[in-house]
C-alpha positions in Angstrom: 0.0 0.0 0.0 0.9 3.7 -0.6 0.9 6.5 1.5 -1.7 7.9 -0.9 -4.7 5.2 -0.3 -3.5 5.0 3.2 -4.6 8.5 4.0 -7.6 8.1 2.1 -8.3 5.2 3.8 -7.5 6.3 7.3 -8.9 9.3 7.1 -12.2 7.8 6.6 -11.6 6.4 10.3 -11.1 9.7 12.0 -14.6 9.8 14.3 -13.2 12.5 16.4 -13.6 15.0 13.6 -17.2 14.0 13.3 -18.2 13.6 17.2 -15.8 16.7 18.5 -16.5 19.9 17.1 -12.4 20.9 18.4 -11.1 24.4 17.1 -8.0 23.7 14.9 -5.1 23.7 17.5 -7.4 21.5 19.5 -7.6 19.1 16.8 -3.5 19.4 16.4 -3.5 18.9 20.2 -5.7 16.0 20.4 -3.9 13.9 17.5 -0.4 14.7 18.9 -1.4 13.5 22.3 -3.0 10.3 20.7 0.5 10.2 18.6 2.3 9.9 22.1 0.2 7.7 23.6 0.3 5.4 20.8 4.1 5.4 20.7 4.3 5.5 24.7 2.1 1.7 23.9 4.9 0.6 21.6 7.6 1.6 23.9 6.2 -0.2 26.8 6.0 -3.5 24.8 9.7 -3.2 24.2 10.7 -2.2 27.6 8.4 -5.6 28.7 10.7 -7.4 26.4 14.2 -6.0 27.6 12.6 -6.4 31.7 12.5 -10.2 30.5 16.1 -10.1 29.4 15.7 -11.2 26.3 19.1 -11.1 23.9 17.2 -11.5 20.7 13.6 -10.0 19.5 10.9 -12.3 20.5 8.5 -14.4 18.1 6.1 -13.9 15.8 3.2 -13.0 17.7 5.4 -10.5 19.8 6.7 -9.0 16.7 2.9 -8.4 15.0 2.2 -7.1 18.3 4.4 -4.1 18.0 3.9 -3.9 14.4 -0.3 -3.2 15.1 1.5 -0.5 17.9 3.4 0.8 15.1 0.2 0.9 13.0 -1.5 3.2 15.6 1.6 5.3 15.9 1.2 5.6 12.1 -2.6 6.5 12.0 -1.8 9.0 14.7 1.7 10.6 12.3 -0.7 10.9 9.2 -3.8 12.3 11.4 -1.3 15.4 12.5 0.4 15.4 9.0 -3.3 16.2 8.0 -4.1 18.2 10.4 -1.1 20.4 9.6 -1.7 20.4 5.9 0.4 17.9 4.8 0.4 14.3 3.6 3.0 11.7 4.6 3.9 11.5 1.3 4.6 15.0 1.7 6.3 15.0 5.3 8.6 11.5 3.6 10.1 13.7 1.3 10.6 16.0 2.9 12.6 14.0 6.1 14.8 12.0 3.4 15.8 15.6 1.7 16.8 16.9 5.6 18.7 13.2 6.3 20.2 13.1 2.8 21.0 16.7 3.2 22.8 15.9 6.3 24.8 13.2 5.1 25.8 14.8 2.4 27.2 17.8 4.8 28.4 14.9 7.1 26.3 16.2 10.3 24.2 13.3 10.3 25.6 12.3 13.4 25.6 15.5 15.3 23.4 17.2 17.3 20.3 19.1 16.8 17.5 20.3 14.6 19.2 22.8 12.3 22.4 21.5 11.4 
């Protein structure tokens, strides 16, 4: 699947535009909070995983566990990309032209947003 039908898709699945009537930073506010939470999810799956020492990633099912997490965590990235005007096809590019930007000017491994 592409980005493209993804937000299509997705977008069609976005109920709290139709059953809260939130001014346009609260409906920035709301998907970056849902972002985080999703994310905090998919963070506390792993940190489960490293508490039961385990050397190598786990099985299947533990690995399609995080990848629905990561799903979430992507609904959430493209509900804020729309929310900000963009699409993640849009927000993509734009990350690989700042990362192959910085490898280019060899500060890919430094410090910070501007460099």
């Amino acid at each position: 699947m592409d980005f493209g039908t993804y937000d299509i898709r997705a977008r069609q699945t976005a109920v709290y535009k139709e059953v809260l009537a939130y001014a346009p930073f609260e409906r920035i506010l709301y998907t970056v909070l849902g972002l985080t939470g999703e994310a905090g999810e998919l963070a506390n799956k792993i940190k489960k995983i490293l508490r039961k020492d385990e050397s190598i990633l786990p099985g299947l099912e533990v690995q399609e566990a995080l990848a629905y997490e990561l799903g979430d965590v992507l609904w959430y990235v493209n509900a804020v990309a729309d929310e900000i005007g963009f699409t993640l096809d849009e927000i993509a590019k734009m990350n690989l032209e700042k990362l192959e930007s910085r490898k280019e000017r060899e500060v890919i491994k430094g410090d910070g947003d501007s460099r």
